[in-house]
MARLOMAR-642193 format. One record per residue: x, y, z of N, C-alpha, C in turn; residue in three letters. Coordinates in steps of 0.1 Angstrom, whole numbers, padded with zeros to 4 digits, always signed. Each point is the difference from the previous one (the first is absolute). Example, Ala and Ser with C-alpha at 12.3 -4.5 7.8 and 13.67 -1.06 7.14 Angstrom:
// MARLOMAR-642193
+0132-0057+0078-0009+0012+0000+0009+0012+0000ALA -0004+0011-0007+0009+0011+0000-0008+0011+0008SER 
END
This chain:
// MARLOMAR-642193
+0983+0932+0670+0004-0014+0000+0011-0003+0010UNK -0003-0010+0009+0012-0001+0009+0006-0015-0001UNK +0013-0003-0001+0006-0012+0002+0011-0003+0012UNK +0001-0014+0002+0009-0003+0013+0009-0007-0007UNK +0015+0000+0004+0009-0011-0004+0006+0001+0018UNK -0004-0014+0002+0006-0010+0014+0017+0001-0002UNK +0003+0005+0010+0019+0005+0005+0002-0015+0008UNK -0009-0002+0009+0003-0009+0014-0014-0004+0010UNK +0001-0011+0001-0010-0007+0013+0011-0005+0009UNK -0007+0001+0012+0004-0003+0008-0013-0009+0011UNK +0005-0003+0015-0012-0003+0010-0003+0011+0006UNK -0017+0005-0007-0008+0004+0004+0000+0020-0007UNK +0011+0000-0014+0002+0010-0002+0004-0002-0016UNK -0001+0009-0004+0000+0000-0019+0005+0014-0004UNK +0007-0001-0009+0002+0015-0003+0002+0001-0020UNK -0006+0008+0000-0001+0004-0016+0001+0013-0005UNK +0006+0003-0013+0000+0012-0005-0019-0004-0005UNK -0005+0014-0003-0014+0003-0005+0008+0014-0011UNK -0004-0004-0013-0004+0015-0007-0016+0000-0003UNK +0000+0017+0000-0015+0003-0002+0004+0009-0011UNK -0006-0001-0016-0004+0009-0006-0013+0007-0001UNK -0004+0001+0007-0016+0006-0001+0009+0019-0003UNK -0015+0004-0004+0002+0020-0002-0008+0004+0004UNK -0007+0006+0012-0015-0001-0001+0000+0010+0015UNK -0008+0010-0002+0003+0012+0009-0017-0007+0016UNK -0004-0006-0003-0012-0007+0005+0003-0011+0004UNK -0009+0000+0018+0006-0013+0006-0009-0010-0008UNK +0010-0014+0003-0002-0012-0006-0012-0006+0012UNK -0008-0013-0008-0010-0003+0012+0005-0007+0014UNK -0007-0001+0007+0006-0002+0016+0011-0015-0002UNK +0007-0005+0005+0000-0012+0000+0009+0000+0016UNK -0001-0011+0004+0002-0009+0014+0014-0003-0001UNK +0007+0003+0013+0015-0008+0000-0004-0014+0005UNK +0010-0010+0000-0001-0013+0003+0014-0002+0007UNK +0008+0008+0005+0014-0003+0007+0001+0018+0008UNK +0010-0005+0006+0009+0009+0005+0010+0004-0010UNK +0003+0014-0006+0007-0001-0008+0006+0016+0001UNK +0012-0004-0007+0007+0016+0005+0007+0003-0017UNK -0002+0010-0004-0002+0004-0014+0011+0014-0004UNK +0011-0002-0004+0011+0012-0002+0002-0003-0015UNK -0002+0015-0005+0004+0001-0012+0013+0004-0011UNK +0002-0007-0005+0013-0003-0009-0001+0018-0008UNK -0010+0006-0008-0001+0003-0013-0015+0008+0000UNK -0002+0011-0003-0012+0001-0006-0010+0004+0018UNK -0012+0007-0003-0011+0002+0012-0009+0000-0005UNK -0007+0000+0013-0014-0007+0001-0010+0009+0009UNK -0015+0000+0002-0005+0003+0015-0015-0016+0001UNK +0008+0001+0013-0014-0009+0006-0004+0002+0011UNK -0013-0005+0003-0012+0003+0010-0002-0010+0006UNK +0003+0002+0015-0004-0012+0005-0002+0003+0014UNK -0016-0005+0005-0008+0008+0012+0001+0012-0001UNK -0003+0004-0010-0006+0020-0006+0008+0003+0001UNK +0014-0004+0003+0013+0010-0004+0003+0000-0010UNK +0005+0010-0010+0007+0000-0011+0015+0004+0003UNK +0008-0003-0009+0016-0005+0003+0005+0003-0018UNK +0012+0006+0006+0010+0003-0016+0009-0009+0003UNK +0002-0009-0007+0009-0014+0000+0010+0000-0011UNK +0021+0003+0008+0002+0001-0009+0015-0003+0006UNK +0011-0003-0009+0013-0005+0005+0006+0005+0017UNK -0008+0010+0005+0002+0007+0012-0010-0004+0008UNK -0013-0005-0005-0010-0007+0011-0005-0007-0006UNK -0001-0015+0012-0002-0012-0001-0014-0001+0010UNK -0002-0010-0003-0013-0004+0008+0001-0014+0006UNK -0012-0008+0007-0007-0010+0006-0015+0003+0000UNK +0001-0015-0003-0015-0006-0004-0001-0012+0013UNK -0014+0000+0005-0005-0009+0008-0005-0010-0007UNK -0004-0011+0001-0019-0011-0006-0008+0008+0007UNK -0006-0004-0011-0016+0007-0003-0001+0017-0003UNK +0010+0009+0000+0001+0015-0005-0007+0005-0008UNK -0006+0005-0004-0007+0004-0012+0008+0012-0005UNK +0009-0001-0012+0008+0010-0008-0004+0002-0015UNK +0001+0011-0004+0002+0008-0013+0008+0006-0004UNK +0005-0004-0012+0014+0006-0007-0006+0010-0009UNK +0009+0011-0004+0001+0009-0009+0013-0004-0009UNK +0002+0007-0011+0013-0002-0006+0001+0014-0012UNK -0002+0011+0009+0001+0016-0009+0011-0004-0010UNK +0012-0004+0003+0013+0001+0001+0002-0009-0014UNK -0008-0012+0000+0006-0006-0010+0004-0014+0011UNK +0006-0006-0007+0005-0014+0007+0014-0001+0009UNK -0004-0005+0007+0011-0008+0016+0011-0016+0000UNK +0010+0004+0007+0001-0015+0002+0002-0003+0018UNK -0003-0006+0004-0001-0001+0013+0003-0013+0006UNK +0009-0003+0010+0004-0014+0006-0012-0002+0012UNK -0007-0009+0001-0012-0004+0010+0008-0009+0005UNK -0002-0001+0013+0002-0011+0011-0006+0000+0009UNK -0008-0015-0001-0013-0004+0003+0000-0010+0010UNK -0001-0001+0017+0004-0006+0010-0014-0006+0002UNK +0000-0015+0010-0013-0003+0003-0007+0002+0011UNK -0009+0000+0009-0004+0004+0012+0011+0000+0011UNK +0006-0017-0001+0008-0003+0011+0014+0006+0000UNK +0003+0001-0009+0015+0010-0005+0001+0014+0008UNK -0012+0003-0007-0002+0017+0001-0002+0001+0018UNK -0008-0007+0005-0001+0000+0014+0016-0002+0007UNK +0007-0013-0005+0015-0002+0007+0008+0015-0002UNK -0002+0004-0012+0010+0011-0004-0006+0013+0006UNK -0013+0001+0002-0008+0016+0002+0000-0001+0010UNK -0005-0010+0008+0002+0001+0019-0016-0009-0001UNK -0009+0011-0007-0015-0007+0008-0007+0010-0015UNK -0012-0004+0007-0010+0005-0014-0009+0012+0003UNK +0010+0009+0003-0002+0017+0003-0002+0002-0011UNK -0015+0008-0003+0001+0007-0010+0011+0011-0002UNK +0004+0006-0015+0010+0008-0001-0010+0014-0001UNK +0006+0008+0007-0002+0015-0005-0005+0001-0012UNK +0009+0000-0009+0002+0002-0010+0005-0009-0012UNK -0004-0003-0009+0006-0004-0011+0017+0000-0008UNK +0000+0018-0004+0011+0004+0000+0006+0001+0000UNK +0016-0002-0006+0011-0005+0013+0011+0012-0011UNK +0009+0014+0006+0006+0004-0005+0016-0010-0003UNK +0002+0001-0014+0015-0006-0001+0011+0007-0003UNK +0009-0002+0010+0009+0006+0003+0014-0005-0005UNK +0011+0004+0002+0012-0008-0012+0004-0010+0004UNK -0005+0000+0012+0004-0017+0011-0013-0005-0006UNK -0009-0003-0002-0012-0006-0001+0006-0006-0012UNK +0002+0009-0010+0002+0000-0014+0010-0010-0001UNK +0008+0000+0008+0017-0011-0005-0007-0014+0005UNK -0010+0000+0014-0007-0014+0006-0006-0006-0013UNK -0004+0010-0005-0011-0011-0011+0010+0000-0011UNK +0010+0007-0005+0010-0005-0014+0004-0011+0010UNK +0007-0005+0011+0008-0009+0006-0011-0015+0000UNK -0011+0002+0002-0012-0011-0002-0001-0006-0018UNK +0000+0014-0009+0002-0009-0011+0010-0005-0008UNK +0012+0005+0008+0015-0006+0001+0000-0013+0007UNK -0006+0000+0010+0001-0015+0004-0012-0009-0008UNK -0009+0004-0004-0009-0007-0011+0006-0008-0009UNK +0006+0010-0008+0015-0008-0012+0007-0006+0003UNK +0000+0001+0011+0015-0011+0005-0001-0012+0004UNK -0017-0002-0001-0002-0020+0000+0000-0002+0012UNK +0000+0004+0012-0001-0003+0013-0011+0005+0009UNK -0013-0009-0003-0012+0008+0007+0002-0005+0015UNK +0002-0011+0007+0004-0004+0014+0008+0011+0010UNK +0007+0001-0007+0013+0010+0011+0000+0015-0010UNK +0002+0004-0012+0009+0015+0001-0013+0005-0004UNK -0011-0006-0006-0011+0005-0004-0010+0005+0014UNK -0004-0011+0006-0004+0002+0014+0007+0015+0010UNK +0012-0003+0000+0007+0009+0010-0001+0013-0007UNK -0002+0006-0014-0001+0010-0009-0015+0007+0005UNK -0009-0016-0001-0017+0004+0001+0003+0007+0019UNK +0003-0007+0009-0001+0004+0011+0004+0017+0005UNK +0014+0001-0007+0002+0014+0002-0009+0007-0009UNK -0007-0003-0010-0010+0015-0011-0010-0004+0009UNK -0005-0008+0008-0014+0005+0008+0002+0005+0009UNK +0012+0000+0008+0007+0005+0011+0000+0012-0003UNK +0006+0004-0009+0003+0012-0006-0014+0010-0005UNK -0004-0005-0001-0014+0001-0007-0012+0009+0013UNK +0001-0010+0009-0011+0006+0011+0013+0005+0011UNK +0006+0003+0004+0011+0010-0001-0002+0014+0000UNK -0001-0006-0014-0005+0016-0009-0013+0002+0004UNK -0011-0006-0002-0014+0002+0003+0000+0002+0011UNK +0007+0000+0014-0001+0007+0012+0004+0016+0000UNK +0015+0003-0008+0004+0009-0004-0006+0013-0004UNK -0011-0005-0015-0001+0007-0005-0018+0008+0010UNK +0001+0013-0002-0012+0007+0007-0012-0001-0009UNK -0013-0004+0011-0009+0001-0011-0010+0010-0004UNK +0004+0004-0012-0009+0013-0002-0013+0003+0000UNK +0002+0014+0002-0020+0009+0006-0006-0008-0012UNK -0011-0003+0010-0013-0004-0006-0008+0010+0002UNK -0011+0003-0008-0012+0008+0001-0013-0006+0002UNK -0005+0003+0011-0012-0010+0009-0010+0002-0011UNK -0010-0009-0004-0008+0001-0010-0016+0003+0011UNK +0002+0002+0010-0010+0003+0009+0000+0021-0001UNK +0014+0001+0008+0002+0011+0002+0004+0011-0008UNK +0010-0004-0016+0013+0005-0006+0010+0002+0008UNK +0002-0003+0009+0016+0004+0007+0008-0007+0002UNK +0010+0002-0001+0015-0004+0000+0005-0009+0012UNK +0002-0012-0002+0002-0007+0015+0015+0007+0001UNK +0005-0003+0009+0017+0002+0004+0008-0008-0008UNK +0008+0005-0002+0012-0011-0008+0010-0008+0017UNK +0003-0013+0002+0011+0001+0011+0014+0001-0008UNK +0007+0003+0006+0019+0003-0002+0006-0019-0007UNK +0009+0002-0007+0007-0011+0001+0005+0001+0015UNK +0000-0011+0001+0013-0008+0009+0011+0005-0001UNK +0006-0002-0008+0014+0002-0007-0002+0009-0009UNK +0012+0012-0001+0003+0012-0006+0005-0004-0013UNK -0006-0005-0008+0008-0007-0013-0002+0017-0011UNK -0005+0006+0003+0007+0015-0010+0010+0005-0004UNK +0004+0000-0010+0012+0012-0001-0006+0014+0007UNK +0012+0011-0002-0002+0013+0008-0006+0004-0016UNK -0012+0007+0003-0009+0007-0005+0009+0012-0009UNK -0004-0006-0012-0001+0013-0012+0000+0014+0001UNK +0007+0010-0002-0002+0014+0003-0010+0002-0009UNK -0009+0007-0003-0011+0008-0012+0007+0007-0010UNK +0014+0004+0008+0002+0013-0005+0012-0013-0008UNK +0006-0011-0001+0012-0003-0005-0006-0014-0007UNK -0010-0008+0009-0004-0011-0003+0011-0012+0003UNK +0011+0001+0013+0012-0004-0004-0002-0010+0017UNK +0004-0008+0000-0001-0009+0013+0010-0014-0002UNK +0002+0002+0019+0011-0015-0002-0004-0013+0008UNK +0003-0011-0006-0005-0010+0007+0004-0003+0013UNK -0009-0008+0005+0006+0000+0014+0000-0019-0003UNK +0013-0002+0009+0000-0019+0004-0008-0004+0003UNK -0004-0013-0009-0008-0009-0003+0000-0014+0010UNK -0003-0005+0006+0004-0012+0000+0004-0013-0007UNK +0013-0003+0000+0004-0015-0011-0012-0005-0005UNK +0003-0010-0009-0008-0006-0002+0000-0013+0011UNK -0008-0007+0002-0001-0018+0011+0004+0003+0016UNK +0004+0019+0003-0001+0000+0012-0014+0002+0009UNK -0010+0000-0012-0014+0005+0010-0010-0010-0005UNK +0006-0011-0007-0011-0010-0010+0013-0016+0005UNK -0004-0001+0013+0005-0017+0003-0010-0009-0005UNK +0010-0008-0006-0013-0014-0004-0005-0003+0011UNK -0011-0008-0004-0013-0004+0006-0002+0007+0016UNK +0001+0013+0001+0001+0005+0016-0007+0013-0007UNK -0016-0001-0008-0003+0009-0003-0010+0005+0014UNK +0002+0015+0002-0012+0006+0010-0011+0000-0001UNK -0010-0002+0011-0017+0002+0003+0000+0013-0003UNK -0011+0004-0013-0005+0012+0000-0013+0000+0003UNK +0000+0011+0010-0016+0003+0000-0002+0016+0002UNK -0001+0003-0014-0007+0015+0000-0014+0003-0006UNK -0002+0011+0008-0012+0000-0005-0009+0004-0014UNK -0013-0008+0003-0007+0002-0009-0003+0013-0008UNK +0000+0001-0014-0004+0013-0011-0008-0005-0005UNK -0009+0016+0004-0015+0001-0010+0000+0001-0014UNK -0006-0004-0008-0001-0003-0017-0002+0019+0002UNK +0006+0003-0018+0001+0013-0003-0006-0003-0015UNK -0002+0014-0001-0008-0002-0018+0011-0002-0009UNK +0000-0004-0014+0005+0003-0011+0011+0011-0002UNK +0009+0004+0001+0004+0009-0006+0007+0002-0017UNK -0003+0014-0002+0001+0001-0015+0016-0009-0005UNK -0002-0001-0012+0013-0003-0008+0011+0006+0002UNK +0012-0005+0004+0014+0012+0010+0003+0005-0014UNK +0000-0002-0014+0002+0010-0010-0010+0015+0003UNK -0007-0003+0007-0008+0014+0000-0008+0001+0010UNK +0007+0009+0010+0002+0004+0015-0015+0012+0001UNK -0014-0004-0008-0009+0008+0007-0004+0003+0011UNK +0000-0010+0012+0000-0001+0013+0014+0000+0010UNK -0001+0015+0006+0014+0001+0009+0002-0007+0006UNK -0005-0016+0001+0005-0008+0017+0011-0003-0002UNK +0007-0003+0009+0019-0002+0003+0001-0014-0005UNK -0007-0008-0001-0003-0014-0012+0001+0006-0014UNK -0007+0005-0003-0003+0005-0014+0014+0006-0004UNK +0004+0012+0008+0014+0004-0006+0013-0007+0005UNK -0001-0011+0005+0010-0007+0004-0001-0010-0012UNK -0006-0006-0004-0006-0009-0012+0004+0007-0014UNK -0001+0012+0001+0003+0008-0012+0016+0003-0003UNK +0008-0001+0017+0010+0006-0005+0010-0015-0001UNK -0002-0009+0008+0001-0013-0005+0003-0004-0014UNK -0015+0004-0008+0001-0008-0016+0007+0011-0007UNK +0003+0016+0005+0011+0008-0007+0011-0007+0001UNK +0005+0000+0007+0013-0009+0004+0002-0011-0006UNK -0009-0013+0002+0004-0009-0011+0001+0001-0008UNK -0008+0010-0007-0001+0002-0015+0016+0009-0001UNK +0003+0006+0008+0015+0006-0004-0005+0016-0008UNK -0011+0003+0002-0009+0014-0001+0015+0007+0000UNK +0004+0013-0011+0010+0009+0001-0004+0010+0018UNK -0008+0005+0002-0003-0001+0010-0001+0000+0011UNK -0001-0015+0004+0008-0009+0009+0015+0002+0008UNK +0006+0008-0009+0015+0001+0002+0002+0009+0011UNK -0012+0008+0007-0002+0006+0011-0013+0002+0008UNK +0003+0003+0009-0016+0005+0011-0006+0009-0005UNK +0009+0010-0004-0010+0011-0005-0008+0000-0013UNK +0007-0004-0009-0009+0002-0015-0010-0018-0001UNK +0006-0006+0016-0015-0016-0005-0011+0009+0010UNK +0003+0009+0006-0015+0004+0009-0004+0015-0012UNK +0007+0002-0007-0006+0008-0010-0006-0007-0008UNK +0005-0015-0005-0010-0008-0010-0009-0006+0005UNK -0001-0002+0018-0013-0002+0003-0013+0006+0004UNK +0007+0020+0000-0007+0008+0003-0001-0002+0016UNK +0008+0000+0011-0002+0003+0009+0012+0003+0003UNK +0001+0008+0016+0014+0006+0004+0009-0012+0000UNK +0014+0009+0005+0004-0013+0003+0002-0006+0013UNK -0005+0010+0008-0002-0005+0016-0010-0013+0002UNK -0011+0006-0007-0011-0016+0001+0009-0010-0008UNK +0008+0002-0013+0004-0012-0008+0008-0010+0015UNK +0007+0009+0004+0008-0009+0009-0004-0003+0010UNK -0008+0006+0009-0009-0005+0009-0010-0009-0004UNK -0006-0001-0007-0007-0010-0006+0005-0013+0000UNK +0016-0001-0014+0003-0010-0002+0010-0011+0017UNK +0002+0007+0009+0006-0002+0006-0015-0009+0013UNK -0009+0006-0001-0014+0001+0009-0005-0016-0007UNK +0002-0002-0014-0009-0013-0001+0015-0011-0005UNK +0009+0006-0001+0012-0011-0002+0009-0007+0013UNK +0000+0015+0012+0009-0001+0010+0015+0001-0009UNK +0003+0003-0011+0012+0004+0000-0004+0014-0011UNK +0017+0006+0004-0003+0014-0009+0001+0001-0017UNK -0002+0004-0002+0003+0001-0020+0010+0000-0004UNK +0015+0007+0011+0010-0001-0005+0003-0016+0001UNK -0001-0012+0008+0001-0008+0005-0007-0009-0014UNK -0011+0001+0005-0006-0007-0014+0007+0002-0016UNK +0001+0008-0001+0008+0003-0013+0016-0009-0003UNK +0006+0003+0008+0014-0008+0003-0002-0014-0001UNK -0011-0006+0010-0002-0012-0001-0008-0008-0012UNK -0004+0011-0009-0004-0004-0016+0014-0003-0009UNK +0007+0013+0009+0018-0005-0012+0003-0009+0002UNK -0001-0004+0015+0003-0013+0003-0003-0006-0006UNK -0010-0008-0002-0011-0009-0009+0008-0003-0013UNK +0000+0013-0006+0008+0000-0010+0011-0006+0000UNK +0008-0001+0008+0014+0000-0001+0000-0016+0003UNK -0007-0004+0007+0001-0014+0001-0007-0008-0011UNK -0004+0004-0006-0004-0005-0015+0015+0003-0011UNK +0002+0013+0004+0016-0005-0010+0010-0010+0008UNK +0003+0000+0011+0007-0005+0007-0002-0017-0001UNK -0013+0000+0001+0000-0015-0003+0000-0005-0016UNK +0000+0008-0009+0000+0001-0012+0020+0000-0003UNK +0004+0000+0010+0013-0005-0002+0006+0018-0004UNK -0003+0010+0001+0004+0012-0001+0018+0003+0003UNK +0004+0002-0011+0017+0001+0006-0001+0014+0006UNK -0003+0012-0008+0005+0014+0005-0010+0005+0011UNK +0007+0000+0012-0012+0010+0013+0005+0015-0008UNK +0009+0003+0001+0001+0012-0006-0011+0007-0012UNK +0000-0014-0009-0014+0003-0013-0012+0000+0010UNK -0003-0012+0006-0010-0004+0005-0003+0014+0012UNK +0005+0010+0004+0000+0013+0008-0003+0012-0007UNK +0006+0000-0010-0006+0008-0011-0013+0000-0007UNK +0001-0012-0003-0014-0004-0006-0016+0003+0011UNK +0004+0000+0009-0012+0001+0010+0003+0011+0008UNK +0006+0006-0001-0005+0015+0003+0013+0005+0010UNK +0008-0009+0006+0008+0002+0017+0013+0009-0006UNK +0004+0010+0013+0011+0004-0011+0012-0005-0001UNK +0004-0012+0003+0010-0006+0000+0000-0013+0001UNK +0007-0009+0000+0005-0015+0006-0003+0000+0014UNK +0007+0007+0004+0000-0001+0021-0013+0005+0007UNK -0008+0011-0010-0018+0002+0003-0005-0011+0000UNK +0001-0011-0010-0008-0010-0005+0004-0011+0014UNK +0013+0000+0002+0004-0010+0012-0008+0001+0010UNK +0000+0016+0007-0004+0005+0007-0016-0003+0002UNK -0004+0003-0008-0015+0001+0002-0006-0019-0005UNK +0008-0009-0005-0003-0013-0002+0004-0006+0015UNK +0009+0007+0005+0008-0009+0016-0017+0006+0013UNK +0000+0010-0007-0012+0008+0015-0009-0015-0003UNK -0006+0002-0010-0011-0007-0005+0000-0013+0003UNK +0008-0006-0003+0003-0013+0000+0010-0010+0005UNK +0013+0011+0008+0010-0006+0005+0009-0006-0007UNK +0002-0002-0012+0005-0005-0008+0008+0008-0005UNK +0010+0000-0007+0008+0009-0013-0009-0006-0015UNK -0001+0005-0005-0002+0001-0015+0007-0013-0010UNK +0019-0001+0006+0002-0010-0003-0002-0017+0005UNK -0004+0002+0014-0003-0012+0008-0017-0004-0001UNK -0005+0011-0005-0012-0004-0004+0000-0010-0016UNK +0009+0009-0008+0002-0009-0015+0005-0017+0007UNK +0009-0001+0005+0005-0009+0002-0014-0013+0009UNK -0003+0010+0007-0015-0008+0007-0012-0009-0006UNK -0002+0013-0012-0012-0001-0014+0001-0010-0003UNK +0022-0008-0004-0001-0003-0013+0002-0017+0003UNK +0002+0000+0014-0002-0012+0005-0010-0006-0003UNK +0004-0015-0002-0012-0007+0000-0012-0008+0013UNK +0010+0006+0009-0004-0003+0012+0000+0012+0013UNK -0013+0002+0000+0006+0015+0007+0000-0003+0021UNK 
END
């Protein structure tokens, strides 16, 4: 069962929370988009199919939808909440450049992504769809295909041949330094701010190229097939889930049954960033959920999530996001960001 509750309209743009309680391990029947729409989720994952891709959709990956798409949802997981923002042809053209198809769907979110879209439904609340709501939507699409140029797009397997197209490189080195096997231990590398790579309405022409549709792959709870999707997918929902685990490289590629050389080549091959990196930026996540939750103690709030201190948590919230921890609270709690 899915419902919408309306945040904001605007000219030629709408934005809504959607929850979906569905449970149901089986895609749902085809149905058609009718907008442009760009979809990050609050809570909860999902997988959908759309042009024979299948996709694990989940607080770390966001998507886009074209008109006329034909998509299928799964909901293994149980139920979602997800912010939709839904542009119209002529919007999406001013803000995308032109009507290049995208690569890809996909879009990895990163802790800058993540603050664009809390700052969009910070400016939602705040009654001002003209100016702070607008200027909020401008930098999250900015920020958004940004990202979608950033992120690499992963091997496909030719349904002609089985083989492996080439992955290309990010652009940009957005990795932390790579995990030892032997320690599982890695440090972030600087991030860029947030609003220095996402100017309003001065979003870039993408044109990358086109990906061939791939088959199905199995449920990331259960990694029967070795593709670098499948165990990248798996070690993903460890992690959300907060898997004991998780808490290192070596015993999440023992729960997935593969080394840990492929865990991290893998996850690094369909993410473009490394596991140590990904992981950090889940505490992140976290932390800005207490933080805007009005959190007094970084000290508690450092402990509680794994860092070994106050000044780790600084540390690895500043790479990420540019911010301190406390100027982020102070940011959140604004009603005008």
């Amino acid at each position: 069962m899915r419902s919408s509750k309306p945040l904001a309209r605007g000219k030629g743009f709408s934005l809504d929370v959607v929850t979906c309680v569905d449970d149901h391990r089986g895609w749902s029947p085809a149905e058609a988009g009718r907008h442009h729409r760009m979809v990050l989720v609050h809570r909860g994952a999902f997988r959908r199919m759309a042009d024979g891709r299948p996709a694990a959709v989940d607080p770390t990956m966001a998507y886009l939808g074209t008109p006329g798409q034909e998509e299928r949802f799964a909901h293994p997981a149980g139920g979602d909440v997800c912010t939709s923002l839904s542009l119209s042809p002529g919007l999406w053209r001013r803000l995308a450049g032109d009507d290049t198809p995208l690569a890809r769907s996909t879009v990895y979110v990163d802790a800058r992504l993540e603050l664009a879209h809390r700052s969009l439904l910070a400016s939602a609340r705040a009654g001002d769809p003209d100016f702070a709501l607008v200027e909020s939507l401008l930098s999250l699409v900015s920020t958004t295909l940004d990202q979608l140029a950033l992120t690499p797009t992963p091997a496909t397997p030719s349904h002609t041949t089985g083989r492996t197209e080439s992955v290309p490189s990010p652009a940009t080195d957005r990795t932390e330094n790579a995990p030892s096997p032997a320690t599982g231990r890695g440090e972030s590398a600087p991030s860029t701010p947030p609003g220095s790579a996402a100017r309003p309405g001065a979003v870039p022409r993408h044109h990358a190229p086109a990906v061939r549709s791939r088959p199905a792959a199995p449920h990331p709870g259960r990694v029967t097939a070795r593709s670098p999707r499948a165990v990248a997918d798996a070690a993903r929902e460890a992690i959300a889930a907060d898997h004991p685990a998780a808490g290192g490289l070596l015993p999440l590629a023992e729960l997935l049954s593969v080394s840990p050389y492929q865990l991290s080549r893998a996850f690094t091959r369909e993410l473009g960033v490394s596991l140590t990196h990904y992981r950090n930026r889940v505490r992140v996540s976290r932390a800005l959920d207490r933080l805007e939750s009005g959190e007094p103690s970084l000290a508690a709030l450092a402990a509680d999530l794994g860092f070994a201190d106050q000044a780790h948590l600084t540390r690895t919230v500043r790479r990420h996001l540019g911010h301190t921890p406390t100027a982020l609270r102070r940011l959140l709690a604004s009603p005008v960001l």
